[in-house]
Biopython code that builds the backbone (N, CA, C, O; Angstrom):
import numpy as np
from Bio.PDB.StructureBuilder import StructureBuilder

atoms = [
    (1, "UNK", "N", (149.584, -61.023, 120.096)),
    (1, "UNK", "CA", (149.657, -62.274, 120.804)),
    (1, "UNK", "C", (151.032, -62.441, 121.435)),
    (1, "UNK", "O", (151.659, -63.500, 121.386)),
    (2, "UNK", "N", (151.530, -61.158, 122.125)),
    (2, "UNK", "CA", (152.906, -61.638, 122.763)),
    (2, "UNK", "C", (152.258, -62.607, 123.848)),
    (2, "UNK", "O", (151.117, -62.764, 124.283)),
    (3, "UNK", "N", (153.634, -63.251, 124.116)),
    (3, "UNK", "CA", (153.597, -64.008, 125.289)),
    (3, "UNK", "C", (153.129, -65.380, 125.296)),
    (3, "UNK", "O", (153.027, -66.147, 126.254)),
    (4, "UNK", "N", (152.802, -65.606, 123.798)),
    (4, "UNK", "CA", (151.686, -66.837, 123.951)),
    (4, "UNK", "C", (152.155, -67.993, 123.104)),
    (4, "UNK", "O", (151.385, -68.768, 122.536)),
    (5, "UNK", "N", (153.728, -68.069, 123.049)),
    (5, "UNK", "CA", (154.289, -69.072, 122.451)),
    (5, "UNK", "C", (154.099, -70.028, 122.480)),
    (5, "UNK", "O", (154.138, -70.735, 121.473)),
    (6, "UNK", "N", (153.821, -70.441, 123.619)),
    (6, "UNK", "CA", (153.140, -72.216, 124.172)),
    (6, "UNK", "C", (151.923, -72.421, 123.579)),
    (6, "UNK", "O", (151.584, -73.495, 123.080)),
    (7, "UNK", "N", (151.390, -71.631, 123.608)),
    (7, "UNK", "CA", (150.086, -71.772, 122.888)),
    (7, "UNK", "C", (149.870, -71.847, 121.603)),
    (7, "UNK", "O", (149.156, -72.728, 121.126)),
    (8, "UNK", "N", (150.565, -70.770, 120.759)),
    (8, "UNK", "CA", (150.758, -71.011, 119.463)),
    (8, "UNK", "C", (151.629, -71.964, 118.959)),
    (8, "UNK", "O", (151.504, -72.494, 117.855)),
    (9, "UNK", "N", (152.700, -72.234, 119.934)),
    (9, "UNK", "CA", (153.139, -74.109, 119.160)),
    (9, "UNK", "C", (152.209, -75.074, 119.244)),
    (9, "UNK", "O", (152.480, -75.975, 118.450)),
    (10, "UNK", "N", (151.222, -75.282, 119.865)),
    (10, "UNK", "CA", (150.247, -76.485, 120.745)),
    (10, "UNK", "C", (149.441, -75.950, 119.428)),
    (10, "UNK", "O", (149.328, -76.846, 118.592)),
    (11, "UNK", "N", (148.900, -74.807, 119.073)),
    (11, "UNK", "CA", (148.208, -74.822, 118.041)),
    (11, "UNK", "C", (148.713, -74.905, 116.830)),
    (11, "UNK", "O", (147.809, -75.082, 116.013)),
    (12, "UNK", "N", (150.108, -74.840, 116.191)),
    (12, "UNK", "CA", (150.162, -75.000, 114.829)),
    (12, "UNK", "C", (150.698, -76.366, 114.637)),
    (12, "UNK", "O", (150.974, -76.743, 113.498)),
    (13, "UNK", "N", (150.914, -77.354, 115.954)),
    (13, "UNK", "CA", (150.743, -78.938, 115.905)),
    (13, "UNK", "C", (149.388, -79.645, 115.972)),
    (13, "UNK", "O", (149.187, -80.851, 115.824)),
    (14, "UNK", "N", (148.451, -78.634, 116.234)),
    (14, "UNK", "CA", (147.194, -79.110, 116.067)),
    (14, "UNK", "C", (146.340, -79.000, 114.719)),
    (14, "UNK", "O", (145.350, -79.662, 114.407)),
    (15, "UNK", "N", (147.004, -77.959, 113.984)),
    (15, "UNK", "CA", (146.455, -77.801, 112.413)),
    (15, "UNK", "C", (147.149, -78.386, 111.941)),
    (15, "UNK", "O", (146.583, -79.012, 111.045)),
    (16, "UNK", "N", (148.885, -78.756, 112.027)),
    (16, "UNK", "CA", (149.084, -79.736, 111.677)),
    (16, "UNK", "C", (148.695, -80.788, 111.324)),
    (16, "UNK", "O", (148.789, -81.151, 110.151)),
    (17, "UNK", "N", (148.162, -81.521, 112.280)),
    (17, "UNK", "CA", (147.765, -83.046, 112.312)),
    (17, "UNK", "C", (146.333, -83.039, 112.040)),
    (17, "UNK", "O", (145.692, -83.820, 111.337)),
    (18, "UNK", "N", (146.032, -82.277, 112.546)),
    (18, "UNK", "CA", (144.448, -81.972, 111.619)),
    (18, "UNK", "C", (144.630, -81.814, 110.050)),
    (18, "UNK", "O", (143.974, -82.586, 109.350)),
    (19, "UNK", "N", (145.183, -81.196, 109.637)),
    (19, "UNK", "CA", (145.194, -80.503, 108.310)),
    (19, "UNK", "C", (145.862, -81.623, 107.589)),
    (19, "UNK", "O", (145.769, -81.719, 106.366)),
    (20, "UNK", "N", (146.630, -82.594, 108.417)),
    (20, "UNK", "CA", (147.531, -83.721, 107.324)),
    (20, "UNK", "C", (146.349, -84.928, 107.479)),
    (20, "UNK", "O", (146.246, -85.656, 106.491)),
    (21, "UNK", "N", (145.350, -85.242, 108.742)),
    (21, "UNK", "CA", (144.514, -86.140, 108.586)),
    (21, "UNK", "C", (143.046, -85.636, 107.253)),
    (21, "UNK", "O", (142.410, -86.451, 106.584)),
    (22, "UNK", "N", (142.892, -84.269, 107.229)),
    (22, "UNK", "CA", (142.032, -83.902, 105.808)),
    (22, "UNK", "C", (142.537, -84.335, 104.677)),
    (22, "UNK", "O", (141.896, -84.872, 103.774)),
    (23, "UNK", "N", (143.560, -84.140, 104.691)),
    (23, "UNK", "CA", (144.284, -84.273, 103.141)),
    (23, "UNK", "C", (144.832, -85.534, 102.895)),
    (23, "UNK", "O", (145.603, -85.563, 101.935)),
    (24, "UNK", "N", (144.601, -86.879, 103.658)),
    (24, "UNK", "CA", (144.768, -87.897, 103.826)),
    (24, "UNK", "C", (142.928, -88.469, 103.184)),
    (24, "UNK", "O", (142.489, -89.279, 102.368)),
    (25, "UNK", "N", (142.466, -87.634, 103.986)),
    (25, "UNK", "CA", (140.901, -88.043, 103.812)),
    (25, "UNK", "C", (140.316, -88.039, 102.610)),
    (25, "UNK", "O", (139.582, -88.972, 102.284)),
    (26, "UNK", "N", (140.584, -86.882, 101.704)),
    (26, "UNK", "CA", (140.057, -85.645, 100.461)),
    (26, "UNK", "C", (140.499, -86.514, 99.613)),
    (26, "UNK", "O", (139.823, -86.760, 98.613)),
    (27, "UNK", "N", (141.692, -87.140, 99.832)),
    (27, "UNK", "CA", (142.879, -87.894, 98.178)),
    (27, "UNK", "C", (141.387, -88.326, 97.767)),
    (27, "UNK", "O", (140.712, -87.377, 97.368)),
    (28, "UNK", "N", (140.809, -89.442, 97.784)),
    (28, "UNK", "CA", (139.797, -90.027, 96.961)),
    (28, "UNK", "C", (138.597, -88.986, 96.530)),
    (28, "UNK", "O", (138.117, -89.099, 95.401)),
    (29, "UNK", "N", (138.169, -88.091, 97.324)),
    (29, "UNK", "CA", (136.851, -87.337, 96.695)),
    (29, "UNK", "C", (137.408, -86.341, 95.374)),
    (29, "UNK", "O", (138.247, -85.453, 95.522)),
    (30, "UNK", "N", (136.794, -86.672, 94.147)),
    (30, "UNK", "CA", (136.883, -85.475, 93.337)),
    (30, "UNK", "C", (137.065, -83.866, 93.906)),
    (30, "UNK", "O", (138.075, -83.197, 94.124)),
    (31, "UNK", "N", (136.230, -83.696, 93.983)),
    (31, "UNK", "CA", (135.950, -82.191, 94.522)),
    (31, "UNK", "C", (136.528, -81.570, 95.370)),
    (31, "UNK", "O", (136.351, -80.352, 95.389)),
    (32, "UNK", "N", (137.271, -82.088, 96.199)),
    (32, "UNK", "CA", (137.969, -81.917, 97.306)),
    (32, "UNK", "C", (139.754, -82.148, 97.470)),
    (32, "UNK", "O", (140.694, -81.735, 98.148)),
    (33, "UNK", "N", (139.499, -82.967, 96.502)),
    (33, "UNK", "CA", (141.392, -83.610, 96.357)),
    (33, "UNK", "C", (142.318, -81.821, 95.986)),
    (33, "UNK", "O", (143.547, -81.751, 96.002)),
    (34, "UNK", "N", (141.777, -81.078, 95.808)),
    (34, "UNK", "CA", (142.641, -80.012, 95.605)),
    (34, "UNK", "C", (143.044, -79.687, 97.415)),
    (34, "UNK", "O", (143.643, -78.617, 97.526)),
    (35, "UNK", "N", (142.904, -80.130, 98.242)),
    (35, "UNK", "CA", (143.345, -80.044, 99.480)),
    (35, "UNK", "C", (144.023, -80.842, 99.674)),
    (35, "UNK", "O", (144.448, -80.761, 100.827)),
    (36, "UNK", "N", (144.591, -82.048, 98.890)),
    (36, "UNK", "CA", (145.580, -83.258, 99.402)),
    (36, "UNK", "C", (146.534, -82.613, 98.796)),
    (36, "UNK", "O", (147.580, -82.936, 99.359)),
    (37, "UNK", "N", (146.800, -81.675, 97.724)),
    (37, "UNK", "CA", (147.844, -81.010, 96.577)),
    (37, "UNK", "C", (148.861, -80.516, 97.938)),
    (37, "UNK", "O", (148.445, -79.984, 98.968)),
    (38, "UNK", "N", (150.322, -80.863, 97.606)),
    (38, "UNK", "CA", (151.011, -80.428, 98.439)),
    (38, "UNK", "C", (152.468, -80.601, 97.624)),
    (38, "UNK", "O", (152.605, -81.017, 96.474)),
    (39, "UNK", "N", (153.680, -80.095, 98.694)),
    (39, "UNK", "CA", (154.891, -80.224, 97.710)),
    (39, "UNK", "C", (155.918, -80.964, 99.310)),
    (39, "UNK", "O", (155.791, -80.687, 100.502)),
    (40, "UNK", "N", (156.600, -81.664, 98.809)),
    (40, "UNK", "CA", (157.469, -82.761, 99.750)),
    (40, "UNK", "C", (159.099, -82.224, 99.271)),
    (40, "UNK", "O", (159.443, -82.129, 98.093)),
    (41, "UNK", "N", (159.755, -81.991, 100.145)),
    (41, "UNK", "CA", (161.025, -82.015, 100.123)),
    (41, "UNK", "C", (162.014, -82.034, 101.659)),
    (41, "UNK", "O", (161.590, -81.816, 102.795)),
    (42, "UNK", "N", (163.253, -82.324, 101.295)),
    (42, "UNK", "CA", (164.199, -83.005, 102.020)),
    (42, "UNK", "C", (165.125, -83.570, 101.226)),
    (42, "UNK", "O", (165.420, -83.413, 100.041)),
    (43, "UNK", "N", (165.639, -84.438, 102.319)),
    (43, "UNK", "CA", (167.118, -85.724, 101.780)),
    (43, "UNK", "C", (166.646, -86.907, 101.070)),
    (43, "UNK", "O", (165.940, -87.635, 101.768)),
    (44, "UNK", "N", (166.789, -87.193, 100.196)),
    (44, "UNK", "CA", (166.100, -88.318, 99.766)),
    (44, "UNK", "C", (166.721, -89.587, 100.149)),
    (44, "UNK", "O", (165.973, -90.531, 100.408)),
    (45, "UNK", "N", (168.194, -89.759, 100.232)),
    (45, "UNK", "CA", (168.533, -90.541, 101.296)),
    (45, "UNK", "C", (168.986, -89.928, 102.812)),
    (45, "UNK", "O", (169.049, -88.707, 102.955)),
    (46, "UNK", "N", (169.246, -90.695, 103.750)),
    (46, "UNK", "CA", (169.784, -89.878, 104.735)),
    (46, "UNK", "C", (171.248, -90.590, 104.696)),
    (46, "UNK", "O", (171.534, -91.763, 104.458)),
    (47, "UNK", "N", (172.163, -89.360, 105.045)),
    (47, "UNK", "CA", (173.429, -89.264, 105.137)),
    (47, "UNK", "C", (174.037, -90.262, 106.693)),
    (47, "UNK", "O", (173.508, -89.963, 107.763)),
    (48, "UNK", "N", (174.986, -91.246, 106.682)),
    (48, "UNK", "CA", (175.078, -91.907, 107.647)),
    (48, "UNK", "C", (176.257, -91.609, 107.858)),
    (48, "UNK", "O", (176.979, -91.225, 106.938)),
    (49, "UNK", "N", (176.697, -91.730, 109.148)),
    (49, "UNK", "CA", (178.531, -91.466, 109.785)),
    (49, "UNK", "C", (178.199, -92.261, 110.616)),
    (49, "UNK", "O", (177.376, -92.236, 111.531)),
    (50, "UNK", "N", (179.465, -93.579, 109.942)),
    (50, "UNK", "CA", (179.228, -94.604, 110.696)),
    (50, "UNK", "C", (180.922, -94.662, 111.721)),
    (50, "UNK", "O", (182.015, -94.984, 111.256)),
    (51, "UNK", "N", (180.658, -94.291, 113.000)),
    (51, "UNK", "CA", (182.033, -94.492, 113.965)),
    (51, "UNK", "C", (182.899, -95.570, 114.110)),
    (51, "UNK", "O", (184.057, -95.556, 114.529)),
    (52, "UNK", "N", (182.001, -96.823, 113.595)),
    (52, "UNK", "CA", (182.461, -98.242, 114.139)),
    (52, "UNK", "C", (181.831, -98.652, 115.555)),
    (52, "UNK", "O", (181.108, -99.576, 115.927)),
    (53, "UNK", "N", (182.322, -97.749, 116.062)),
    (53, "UNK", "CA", (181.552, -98.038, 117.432)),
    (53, "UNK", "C", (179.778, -97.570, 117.332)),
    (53, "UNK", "O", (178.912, -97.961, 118.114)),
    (54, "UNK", "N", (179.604, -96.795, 116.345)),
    (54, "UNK", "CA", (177.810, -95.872, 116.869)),
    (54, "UNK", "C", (177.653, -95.518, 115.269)),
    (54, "UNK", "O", (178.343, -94.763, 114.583)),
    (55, "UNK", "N", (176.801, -96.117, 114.997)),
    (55, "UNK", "CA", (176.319, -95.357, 113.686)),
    (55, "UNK", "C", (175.190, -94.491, 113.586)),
    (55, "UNK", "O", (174.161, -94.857, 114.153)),
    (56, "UNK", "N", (175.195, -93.468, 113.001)),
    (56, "UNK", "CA", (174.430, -91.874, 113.523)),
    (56, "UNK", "C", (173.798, -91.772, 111.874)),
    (56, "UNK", "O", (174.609, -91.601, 110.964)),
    (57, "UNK", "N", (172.555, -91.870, 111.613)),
    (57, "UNK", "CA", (171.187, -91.545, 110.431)),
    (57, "UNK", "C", (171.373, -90.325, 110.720)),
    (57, "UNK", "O", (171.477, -89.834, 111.844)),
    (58, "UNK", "N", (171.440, -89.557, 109.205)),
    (58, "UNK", "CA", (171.011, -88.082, 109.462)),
    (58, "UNK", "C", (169.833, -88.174, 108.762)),
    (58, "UNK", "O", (169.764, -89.240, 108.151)),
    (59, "UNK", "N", (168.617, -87.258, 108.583)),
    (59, "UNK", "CA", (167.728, -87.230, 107.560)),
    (59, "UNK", "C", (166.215, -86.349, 107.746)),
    (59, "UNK", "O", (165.468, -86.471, 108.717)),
    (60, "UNK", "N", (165.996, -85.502, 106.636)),
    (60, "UNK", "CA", (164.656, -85.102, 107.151)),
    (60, "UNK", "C", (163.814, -84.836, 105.820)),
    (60, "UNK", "O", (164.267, -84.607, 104.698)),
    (61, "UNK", "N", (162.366, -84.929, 106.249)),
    (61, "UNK", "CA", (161.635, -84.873, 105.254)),
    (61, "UNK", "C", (160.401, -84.215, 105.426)),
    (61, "UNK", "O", (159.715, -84.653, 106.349)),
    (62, "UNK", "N", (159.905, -83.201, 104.722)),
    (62, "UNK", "CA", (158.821, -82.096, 105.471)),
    (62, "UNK", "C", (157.976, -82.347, 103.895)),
    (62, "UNK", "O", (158.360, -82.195, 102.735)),
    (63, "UNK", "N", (156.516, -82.850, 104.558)),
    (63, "UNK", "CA", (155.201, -82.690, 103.548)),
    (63, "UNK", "C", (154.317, -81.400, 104.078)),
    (63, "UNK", "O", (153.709, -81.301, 105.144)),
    (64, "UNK", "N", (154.426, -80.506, 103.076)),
    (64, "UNK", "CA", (153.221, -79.158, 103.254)),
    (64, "UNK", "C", (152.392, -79.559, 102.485)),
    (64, "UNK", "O", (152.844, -79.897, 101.391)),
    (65, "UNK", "N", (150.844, -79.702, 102.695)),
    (65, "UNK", "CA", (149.602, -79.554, 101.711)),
    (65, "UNK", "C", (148.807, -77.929, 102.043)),
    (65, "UNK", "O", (148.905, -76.887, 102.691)),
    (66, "UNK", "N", (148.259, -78.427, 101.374)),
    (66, "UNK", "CA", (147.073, -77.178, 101.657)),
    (66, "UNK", "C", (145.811, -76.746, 102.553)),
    (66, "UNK", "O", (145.193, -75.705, 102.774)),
    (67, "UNK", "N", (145.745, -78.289, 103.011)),
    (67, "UNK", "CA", (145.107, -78.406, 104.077)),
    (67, "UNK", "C", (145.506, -78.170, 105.433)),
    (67, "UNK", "O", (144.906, -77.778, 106.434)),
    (68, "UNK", "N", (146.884, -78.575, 105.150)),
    (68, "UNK", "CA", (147.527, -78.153, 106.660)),
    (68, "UNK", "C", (148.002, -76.564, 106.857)),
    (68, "UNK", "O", (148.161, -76.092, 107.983)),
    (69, "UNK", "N", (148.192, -75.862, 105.745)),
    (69, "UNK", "CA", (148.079, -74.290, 105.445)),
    (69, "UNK", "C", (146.877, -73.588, 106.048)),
    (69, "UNK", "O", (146.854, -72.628, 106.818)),
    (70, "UNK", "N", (145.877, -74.292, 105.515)),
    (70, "UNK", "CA", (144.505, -73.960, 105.806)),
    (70, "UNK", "C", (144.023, -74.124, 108.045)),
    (70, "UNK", "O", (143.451, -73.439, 108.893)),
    (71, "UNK", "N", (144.587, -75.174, 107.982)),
    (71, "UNK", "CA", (144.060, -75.695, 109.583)),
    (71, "UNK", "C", (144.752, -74.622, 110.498)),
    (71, "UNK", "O", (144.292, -73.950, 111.420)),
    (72, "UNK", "N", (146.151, -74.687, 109.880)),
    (72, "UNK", "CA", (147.402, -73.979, 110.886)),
    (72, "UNK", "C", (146.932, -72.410, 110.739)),
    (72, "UNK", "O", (147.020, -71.926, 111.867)),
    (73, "UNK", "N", (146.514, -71.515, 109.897)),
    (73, "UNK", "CA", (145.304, -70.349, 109.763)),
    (73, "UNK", "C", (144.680, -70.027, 110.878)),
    (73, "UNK", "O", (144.824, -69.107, 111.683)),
    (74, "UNK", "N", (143.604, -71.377, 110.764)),
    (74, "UNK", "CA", (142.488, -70.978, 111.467)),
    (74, "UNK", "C", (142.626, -71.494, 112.822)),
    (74, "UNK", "O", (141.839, -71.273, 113.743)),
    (75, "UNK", "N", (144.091, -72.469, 112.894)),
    (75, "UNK", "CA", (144.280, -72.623, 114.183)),
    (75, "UNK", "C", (144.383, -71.625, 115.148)),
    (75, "UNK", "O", (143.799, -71.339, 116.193)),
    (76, "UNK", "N", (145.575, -71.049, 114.285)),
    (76, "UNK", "CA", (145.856, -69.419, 114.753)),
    (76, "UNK", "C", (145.012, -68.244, 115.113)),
    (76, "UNK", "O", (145.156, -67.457, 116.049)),
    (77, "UNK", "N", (143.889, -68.294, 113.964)),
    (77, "UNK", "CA", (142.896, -67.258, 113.970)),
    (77, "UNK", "C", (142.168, -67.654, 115.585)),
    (77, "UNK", "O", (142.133, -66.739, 116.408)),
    (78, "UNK", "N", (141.651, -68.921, 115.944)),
    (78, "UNK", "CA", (141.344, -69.516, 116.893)),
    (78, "UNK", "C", (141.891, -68.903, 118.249)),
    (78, "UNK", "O", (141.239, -68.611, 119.251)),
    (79, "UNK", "N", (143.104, -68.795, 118.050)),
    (79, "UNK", "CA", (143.895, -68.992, 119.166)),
    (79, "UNK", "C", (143.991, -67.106, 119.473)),
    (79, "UNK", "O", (143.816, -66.417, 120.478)),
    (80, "UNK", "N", (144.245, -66.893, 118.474)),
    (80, "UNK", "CA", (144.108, -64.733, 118.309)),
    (80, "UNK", "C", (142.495, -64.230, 119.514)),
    (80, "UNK", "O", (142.481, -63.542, 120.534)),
    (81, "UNK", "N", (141.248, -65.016, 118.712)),
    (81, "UNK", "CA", (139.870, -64.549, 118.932)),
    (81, "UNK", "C", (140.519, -65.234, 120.514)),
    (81, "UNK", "O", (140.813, -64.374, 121.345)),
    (82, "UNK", "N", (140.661, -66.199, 120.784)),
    (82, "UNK", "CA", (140.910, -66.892, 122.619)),
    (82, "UNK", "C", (141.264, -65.829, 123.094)),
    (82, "UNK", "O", (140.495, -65.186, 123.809)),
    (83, "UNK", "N", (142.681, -65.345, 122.763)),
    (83, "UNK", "CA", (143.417, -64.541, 123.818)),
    (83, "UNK", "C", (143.588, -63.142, 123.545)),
    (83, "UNK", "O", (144.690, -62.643, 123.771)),
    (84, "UNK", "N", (142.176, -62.081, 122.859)),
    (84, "UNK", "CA", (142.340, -61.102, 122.822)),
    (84, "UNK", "C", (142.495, -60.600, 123.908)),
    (84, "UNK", "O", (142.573, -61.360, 124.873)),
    (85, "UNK", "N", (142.581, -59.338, 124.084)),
    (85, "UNK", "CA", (142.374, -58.674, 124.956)),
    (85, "UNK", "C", (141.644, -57.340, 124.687)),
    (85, "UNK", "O", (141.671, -56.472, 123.814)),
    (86, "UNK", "N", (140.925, -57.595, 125.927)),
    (86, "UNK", "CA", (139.424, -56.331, 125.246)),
    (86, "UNK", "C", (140.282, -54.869, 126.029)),
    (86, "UNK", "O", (139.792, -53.744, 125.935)),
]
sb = StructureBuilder()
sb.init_structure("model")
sb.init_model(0)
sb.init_chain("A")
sb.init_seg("    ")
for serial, (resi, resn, name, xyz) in enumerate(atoms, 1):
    if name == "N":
        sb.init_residue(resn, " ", resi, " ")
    sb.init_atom(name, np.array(xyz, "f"), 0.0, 1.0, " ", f" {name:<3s}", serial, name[0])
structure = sb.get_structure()
């Protein structure tokens, strides 16, 4: 898949947000909540530098589940079968 960077960012923001709206969905079903399972890390506060004149928030915070593992996959796989080349 050279060449197809645009495409593969557009798709692993699309399993993204797919994969974080499943695992949003799943929390309540028994059977399924093993797809909301995920691990969260970052700053727990964000670091501030305040100038007087401009005060500047630093801060970041990244949620991986398993669902979004799963989407961003088959986003990909998706995007591979699109732009083979025969």
């Amino acid at each position: 898949m050279k060449g197809h960077f645009w495409l593969n960012l557009f798709l692993v923001m699309i399993g993204v947000v797919i994969g974080s709206m499943a695992a949003e969905m799943t929390v309540g079903i028994p059977w399924l909540k093993w797809l909301s399972y995920g691990l969260e890390f970052g700053t727990e506060s964000p670091i501030v530098l305040d100038l007087n004149l401009l005060r500047l928030t630093f801060g970041i915070s990244i949620k991986i589940t398993v669902s979004m593992i799963l989407f961003i996959a088959l986003a990909l796989l998706i995007g591979r079968v699109i732009t083979r080349d025969n």
